[in-house]
C-alpha positions as a Markdown table, in Angstrom:
| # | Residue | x | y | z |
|---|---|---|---|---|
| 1 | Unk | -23.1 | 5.1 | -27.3 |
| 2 | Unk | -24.4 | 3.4 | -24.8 |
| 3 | Unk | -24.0 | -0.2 | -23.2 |
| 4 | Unk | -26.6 | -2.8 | -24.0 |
| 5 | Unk | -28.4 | -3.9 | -19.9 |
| 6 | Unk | -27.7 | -6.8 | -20.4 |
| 7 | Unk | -23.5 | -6.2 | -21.0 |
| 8 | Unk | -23.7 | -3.4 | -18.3 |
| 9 | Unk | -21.4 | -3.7 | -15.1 |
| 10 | Unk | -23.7 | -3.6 | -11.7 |
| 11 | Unk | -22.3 | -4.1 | -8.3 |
| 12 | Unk | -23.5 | -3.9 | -5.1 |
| 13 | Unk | -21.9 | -2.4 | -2.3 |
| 14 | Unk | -22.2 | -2.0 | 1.5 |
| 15 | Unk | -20.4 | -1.5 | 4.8 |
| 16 | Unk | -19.9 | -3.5 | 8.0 |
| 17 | Unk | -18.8 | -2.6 | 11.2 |
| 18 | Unk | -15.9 | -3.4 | 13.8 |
| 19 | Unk | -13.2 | -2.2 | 15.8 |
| 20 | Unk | -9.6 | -1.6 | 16.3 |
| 21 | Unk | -8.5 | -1.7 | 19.8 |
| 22 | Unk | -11.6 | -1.1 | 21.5 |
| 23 | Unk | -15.0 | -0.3 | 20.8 |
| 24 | Unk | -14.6 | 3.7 | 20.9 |
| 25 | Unk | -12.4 | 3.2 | 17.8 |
| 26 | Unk | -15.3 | 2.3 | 14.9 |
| 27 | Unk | -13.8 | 1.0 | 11.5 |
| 28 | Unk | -15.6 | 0.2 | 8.2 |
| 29 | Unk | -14.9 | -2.4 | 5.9 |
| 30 | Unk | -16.3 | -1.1 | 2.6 |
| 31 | Unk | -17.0 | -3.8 | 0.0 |
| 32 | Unk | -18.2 | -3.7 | -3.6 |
| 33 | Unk | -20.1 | -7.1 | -5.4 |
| 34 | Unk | -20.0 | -7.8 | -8.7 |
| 35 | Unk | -23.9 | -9.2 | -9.2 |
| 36 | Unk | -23.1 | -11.5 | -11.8 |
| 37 | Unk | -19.5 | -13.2 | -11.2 |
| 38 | Unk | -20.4 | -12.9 | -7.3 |
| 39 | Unk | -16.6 | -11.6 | -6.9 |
| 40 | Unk | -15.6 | -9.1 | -4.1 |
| 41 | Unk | -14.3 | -6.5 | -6.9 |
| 42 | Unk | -13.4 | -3.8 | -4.4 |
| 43 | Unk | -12.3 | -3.5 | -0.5 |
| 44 | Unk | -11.4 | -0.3 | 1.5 |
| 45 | Unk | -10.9 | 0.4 | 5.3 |
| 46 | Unk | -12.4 | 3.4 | 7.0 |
| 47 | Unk | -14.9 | 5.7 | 8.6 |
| 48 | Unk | -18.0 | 6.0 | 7.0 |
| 49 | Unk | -18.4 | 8.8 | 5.2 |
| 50 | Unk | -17.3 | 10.3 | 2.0 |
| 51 | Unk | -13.7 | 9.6 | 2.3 |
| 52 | Unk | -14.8 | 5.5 | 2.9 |
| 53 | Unk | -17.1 | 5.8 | 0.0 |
| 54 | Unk | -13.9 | 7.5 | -2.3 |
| 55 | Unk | -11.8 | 5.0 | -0.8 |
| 56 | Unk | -14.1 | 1.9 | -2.0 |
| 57 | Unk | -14.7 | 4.0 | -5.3 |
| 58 | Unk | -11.2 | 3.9 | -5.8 |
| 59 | Unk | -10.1 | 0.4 | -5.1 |
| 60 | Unk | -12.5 | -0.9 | -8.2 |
| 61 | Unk | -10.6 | -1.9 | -11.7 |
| 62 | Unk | -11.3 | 0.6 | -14.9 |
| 63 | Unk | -14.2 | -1.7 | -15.8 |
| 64 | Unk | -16.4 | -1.1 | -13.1 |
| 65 | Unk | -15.9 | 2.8 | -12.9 |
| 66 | Unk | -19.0 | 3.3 | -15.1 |
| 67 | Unk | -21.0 | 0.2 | -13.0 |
| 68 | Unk | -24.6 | 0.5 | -12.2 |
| 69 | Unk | -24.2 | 0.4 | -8.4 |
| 70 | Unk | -27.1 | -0.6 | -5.8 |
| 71 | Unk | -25.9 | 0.6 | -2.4 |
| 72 | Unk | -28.1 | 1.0 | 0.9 |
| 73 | Unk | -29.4 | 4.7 | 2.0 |
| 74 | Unk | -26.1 | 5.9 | 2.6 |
| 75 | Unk | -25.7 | 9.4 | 2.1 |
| 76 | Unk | -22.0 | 9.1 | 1.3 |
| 77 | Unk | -22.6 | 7.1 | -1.5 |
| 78 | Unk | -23.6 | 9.6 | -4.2 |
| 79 | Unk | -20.9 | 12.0 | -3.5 |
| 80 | Unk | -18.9 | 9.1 | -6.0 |
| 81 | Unk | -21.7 | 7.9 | -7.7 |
| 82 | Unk | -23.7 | 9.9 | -10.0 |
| 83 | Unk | -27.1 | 9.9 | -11.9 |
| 84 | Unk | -28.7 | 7.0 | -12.9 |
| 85 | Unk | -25.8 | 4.7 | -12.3 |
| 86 | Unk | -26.9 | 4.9 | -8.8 |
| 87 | Unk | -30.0 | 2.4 | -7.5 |
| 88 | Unk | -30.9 | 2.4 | -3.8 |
| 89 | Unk | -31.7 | -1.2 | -2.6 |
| 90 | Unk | -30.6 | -4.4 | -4.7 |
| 91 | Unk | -28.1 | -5.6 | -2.3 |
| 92 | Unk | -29.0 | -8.6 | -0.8 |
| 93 | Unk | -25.9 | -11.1 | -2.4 |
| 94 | Unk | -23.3 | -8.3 | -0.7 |
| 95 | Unk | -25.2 | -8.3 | 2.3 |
| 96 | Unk | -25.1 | -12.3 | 2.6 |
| 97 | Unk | -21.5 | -12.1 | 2.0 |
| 98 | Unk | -21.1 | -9.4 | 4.7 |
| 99 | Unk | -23.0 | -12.1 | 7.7 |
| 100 | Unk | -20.3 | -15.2 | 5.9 |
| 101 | Unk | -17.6 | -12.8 | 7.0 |
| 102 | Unk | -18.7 | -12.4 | 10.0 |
| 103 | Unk | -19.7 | -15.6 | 10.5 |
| 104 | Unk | -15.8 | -16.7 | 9.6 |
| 105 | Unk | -13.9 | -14.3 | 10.7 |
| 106 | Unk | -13.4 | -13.9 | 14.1 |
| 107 | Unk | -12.6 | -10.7 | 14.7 |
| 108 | Unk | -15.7 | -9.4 | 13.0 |
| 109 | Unk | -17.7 | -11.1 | 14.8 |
| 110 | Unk | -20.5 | -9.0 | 17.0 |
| 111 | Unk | -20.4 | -8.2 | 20.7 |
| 112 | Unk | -17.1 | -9.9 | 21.0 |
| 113 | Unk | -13.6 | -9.2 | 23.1 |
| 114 | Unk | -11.9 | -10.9 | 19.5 |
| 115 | Unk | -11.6 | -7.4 | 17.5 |
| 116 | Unk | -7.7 | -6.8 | 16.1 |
| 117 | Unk | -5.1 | -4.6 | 18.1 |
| 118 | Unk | -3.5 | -3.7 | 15.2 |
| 119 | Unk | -5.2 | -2.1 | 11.4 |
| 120 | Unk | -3.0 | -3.5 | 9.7 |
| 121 | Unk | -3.6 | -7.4 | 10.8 |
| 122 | Unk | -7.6 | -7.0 | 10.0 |
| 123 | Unk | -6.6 | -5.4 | 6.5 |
| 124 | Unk | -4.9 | -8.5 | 5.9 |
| 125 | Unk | -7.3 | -10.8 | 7.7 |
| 126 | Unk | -10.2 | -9.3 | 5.4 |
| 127 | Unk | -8.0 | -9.4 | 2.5 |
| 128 | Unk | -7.1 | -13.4 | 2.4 |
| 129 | Unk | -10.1 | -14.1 | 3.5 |
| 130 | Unk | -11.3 | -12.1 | -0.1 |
| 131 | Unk | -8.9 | -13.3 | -2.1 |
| 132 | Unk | -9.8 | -17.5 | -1.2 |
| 133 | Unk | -13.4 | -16.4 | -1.3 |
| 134 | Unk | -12.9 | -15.1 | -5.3 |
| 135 | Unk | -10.6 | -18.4 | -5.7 |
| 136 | Unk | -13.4 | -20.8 | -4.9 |
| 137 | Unk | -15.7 | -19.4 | -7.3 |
| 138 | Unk | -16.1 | -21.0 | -10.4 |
């Protein structure tokens, strides 16, 4: 049996870029959207490819497993999701998100000496700054 549209999950996820140390060390922060609550639903650090796209895939809840998901043109995408559950384009509200971040955070912000030394303080920059996002809305 299948889920009625209008009851069906959809997110929308998408990648930004920074660095760790210094520009010769890329890292992507992978996020996933629900469209309807506008909540940041999933987060994972890494390189972009398939093990990023795995890594997002498996920081989502149960509930969004079976999501219809509208990504960019990334090929790494549909090595985790399959068939017609994936949409390419759609992803405008995680891509507006993705220039607030940047526009906030510091250390994500473009051409700039303020990227993080350490992983493990920009995991828990991006984090907090996900978690008071998702508090503040309604």
């Amino acid at each position: 049996m299948s889920i009625p549209a209008p009851l069906r999950r959809v997110l929308e996820c998408d990648e930004l870029c920074t660095f760790v140390r210094n520009r010769q060390r890329p890292l992507w922060i992978w996020l996933a959207m629900d469209r309807h609550t506008r909540r940041i639903v999933g987060c994972f650090l890494g390189p972009r490819d398939t093990l990023g796209a795995s890594g997002l895939w498996h920081s989502l809840d149960t509930p969004y497993l079976d999501a219809v998901c509208h990504t960019d043109r990334l090929a790494a995408y549909k090595s985790v999701v399959f068939g017609n559950r994936h949409r390419i384009g759609g992803t405008q509200h995680i891509e507006r998100f993705n220039a607030t971040l940047r526009a906030r955070l510091a250390h994500l912000v473009r051409r700039s000496l303020s990227f993080c030394r350490r992983q493990s303080h920009l995991e828990t920059v991006v984090w907090l700054f996900i978690h008071r996002y998702n508090a503040s809305l309604p």
